[in-house]
C-alpha positions in Angstrom: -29.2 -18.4 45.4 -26.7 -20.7 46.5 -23.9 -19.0 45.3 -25.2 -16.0 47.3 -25.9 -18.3 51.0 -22.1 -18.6 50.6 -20.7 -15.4 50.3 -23.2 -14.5 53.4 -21.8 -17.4 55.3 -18.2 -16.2 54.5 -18.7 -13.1 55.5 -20.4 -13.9 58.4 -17.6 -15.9 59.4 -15.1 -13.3 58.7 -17.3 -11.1 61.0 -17.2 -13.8 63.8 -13.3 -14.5 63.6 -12.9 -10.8 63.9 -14.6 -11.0 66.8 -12.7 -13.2 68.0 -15.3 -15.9 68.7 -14.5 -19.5 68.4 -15.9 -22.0 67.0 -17.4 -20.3 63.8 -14.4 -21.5 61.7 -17.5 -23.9 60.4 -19.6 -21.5 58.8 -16.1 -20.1 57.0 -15.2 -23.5 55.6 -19.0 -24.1 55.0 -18.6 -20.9 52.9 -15.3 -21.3 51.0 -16.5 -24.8 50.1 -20.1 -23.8 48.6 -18.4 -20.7 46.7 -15.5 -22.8 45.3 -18.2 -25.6 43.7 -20.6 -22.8 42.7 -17.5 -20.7 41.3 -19.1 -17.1 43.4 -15.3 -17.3 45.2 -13.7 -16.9 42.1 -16.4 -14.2 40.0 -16.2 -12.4 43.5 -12.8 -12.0 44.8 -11.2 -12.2 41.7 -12.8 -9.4 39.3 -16.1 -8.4 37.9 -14.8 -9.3 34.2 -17.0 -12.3 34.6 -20.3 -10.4 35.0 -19.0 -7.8 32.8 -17.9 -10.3 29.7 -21.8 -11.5 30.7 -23.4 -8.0 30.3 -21.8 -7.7 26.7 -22.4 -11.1 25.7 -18.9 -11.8 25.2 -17.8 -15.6 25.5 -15.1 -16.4 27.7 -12.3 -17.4 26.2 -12.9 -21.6 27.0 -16.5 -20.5 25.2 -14.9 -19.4 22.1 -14.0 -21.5 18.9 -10.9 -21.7 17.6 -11.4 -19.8 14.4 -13.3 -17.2 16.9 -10.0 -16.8 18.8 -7.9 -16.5 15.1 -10.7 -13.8 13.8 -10.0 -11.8 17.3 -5.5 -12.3 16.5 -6.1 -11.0 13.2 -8.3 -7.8 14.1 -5.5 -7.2 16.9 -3.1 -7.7 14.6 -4.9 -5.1 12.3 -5.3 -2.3 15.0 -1.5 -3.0 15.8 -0.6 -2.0 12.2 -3.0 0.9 12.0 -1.4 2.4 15.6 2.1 2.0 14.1 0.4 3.9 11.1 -1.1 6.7 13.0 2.5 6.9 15.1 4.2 7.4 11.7 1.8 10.2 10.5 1.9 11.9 13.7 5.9 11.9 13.4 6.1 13.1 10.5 3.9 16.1 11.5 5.4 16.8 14.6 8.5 16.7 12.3 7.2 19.3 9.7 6.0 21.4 12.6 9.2 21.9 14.4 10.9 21.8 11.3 7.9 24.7 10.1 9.4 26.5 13.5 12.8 26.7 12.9 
């Protein structure tokens, strides 16, 4: 709820300096300070990966344990090797078919 008082705040600021009113620059900084402690600024402005990561239950990366973030590099790793792979095979055919061609 807090989180959300800010973002209305900045934009209402945004909406009063494009207005050209003075004297609203307080609600602005008022804002940008209550988003930056509550981290809305960043999860807003930045990207929904946040609340995405959150609706998958994924852990951030500072969430995860070391031998969580080794498991992850050796599955990569894996799917590297199996798209090298599957580039290989699909050489080879594209080979035999133009070669099939000729």
């Amino acid at each position: 709820m807090i989180g959300g008082i800010g973002v209305v705040l900045f934009w209402r600021g945004i909406w009063d300096l494009s207005g050209l009113y003075i004297g609203h620059w307080t609600a602005l900084i008022l804002s940008l300070v209550i988003m930056l402690l509550t981290g809305t600024f960043v999860s807003f402005f930045i990207g929904e990966q946040i609340i995405l990561s959150g609706l998958k239950q994924e852990k951030r990366l500072d969430e995860k344990t070391e031998t969580e973030i080794q498991k992850e590099e050796i599955e990569l790793y894996h799917i590297d090797k199996d798209l090298e792979s599957i580039k290989r095979q699909l050489a080879a055919i594209k080979k035999t078919i133009d070669a099939a061609d000729l």
